[in-house]
N, C-alpha and C positions, 0 to 999 in steps of 0.2 A: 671720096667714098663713091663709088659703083652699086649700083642697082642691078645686079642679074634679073635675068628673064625670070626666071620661079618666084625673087622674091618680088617684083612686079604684076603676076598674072595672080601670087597668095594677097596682095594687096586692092586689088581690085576685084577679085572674090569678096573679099571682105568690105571693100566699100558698097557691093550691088547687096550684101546680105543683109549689112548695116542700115541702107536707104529702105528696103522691102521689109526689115524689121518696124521702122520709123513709121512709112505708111502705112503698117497692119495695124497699127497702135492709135495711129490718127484715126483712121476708116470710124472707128468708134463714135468718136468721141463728135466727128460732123453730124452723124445720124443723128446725134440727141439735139440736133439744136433746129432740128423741125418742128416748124409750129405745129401746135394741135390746136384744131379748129374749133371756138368755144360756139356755147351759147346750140340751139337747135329742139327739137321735140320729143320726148322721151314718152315713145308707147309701149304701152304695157298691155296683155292680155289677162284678166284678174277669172276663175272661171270659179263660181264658190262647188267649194269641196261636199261631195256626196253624202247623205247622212245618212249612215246604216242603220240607223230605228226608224219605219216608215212612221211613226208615233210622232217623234220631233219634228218631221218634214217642214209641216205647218202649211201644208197647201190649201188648193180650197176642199171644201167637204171632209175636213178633218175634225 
């Protein structure tokens, strides 16, 4: 059995589509196995919310 040139060049097409199918699929799946870095400082800006009755404020001279 003979392999022609077309169906050599449809073979190899299909093996470069098959490998670049394979490592699109990999590409994934390496990302996730980055570490995330634990542990560190968690700031927060806390700013108390406005009171629209100057009544409740509670400052001083109320």
């Amino acid at each position: 059995m003979q392999i022609s040139r077309r169906n050599l060049s449809n073979l190899l097409m299909a093996s470069i589509a098959l490998m670049a199918i394979i490592e699109w699929s990999i590409s994934p799946a390496m990302a996730q196995t980055e570490k995330i870095p634990r542990g560190g400082t968690l700031k927060m800006i806390y700013a108390e919310p406005p009171q629209l009755n100057p009544v409740l404020g509670g400052g001083p001279g109320s």
